[in-house]
C-alpha positions in Angstrom: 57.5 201.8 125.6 56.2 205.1 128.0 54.7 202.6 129.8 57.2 200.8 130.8 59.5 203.7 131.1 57.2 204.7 133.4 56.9 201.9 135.6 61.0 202.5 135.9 61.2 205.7 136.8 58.3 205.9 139.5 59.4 203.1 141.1 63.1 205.1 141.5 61.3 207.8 142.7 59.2 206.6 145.0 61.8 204.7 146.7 63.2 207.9 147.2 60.6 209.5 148.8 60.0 210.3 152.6 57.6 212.9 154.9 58.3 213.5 158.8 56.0 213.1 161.1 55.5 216.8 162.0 54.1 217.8 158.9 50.4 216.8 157.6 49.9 216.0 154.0 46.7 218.6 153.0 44.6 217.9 150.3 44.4 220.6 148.0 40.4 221.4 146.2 39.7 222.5 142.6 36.3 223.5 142.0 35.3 222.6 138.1 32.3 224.4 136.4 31.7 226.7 133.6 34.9 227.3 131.7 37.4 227.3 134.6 39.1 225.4 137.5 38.9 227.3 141.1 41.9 228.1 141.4 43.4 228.0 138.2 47.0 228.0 140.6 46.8 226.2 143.3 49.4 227.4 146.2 51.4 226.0 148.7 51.7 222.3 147.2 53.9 219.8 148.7 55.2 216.8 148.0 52.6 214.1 149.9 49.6 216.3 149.2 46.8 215.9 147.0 44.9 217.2 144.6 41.4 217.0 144.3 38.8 218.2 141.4 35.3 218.6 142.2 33.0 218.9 140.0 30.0 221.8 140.4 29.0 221.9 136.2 29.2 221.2 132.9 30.8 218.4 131.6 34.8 218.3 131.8 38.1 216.3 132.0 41.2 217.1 134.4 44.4 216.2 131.8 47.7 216.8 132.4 49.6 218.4 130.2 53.6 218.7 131.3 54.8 216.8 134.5 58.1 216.9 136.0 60.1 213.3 135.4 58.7 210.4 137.3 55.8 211.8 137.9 52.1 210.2 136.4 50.3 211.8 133.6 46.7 211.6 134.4 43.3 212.3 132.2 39.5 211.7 134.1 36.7 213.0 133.6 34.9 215.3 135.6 31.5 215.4 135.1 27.7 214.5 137.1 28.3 211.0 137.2 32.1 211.2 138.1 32.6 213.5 140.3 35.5 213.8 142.0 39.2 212.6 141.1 42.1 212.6 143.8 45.9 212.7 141.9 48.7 212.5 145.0 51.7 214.6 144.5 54.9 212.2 144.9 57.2 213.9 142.5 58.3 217.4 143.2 58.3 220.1 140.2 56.4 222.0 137.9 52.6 220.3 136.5 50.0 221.9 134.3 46.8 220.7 132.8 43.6 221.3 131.0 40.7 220.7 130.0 39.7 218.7 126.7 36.9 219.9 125.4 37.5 223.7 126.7 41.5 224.3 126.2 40.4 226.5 123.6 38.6 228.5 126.0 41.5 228.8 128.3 40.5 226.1 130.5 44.1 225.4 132.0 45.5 225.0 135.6 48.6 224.5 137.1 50.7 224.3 140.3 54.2 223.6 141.6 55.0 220.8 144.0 57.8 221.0 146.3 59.7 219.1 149.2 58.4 219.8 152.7 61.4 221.5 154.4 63.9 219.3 155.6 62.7 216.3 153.8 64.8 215.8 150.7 67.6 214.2 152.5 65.6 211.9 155.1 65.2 208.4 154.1 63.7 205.4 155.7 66.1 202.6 156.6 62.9 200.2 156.7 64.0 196.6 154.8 60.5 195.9 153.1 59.4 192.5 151.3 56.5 192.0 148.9 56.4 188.5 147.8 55.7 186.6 145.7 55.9 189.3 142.7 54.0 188.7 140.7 50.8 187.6 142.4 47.9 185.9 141.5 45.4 187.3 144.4 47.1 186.6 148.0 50.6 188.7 148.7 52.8 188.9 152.2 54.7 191.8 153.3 57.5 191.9 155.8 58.5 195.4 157.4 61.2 195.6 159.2 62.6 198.9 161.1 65.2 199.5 163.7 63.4 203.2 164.0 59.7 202.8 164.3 56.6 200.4 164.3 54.4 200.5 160.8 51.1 202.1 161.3 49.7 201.7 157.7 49.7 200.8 154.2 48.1 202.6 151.1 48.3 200.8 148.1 47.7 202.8 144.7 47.2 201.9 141.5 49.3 203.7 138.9 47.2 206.4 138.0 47.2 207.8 141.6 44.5 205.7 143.1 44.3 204.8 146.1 42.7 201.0 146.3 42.9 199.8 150.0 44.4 201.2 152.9 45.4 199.0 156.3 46.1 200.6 159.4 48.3 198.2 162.0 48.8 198.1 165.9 51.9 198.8 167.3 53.8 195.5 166.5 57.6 196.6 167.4 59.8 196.7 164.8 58.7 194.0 162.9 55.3 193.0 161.1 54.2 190.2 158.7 50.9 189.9 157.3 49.5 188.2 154.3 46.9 190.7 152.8 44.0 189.1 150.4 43.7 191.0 147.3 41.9 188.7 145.0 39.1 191.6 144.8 41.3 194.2 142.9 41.8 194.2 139.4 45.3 193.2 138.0 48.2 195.8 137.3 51.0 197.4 139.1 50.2 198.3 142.8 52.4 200.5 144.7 52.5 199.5 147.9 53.1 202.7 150.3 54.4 202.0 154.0 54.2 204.4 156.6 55.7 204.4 160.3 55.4 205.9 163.3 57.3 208.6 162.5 55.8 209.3 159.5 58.3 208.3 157.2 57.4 206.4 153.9 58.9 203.9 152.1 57.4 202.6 149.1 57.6 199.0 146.9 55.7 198.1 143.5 54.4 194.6 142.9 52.6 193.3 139.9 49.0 191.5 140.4 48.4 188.7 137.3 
């Protein structure tokens, strides 16, 4: 039932979702070793950024432990064989999390996302297609924008990963491609379109 509660409400707020082109997404980096993440609060988060733990020792797990509605809950592992984990920020609010094994030890971190100014009320008036969805392992999009040619597509998994990423020529305002997928594993892909002027609009589509 949280799953597909899930599926509901990021696909609302995704839709909802869009960064200007004057303001770069950063990518935000958490040191893991010993007992602690470095730093324990990370500043300045926006919506659009990531965050990235790296791991320097031990043997960890980056978990979440509150997230604002909408957003993923996440829980990796952060040890010598996997090493890093990237979680974007697409929901604005308040997130904390921890570490498994040393939560007792006061292992926590936390951070607070918010909009990047003068974002909240910008929205792309790109009409997107992803057909067919479902799909088996071949999908078409059509983008179509009276503001701005697309210059790439990120599509994520629903944990935050990112599992391809297609930069395009400018096309005009339309573009059609059929994209070959029959290498990724099935699930819910969100598919993450991004123009000229930086402004994202974002679809989910199922792959049997």
């Amino acid at each position: 039932m949280k799953t597909v509660l899930f599926f509901i409400q990021i696909r609302i707020f995704l839709l909802l979702l869009a960064f200007p082109g004057n303001v770069s997404a950063k990518i935000h980096d958490v040191t893991v070793s010993n007992f602690a993440f470095s730093p324990d609060v990370i500043p300045s988060v926006e919506v659009g950024d990531t965050i990235r733990w790296i791991w320097a020792s031990g043997s960890h797990t980056t978990t979440s432990t509150s997230v604002p509605g909408g957003a993923a809950t996440w829980d990796a592992p952060i040890s010598s064989s996997s090493t890093t984990f990237d979680y974007p920020v697409l929901v604005a609010g308040n997130y904390t999390y921890k570490c498994t094994p040393h939560f007792s030890m006061g292992m926590v971190g936390s951070f607070t996302a918010e909009f990047p100014s003068g974002t909240r009320n910008q929205a792309s008036s790109a009409e997107i297609s992803v057909f067919p969805n479902p799909f088996v392992s071949r999908v078409a999009i059509r983008y179509q924008s009276p503001e701005a040619s697309l210059e790439m597509l990120s599509i994520y998994d629903l944990t935050g990963r990112k599992l391809r990423e297609i930069r395009f020529e400018p096309s005009g305002t339309m573009t059609t491609r059929t994209l070959d997928l029959a290498d990724l594993s099935p699930g819910v892909m969100v598919f993450e379109f991004r123009d000229q002027n930086g402004k994202v609009s974002s679809r989910k589509a199922v792959k049997n």
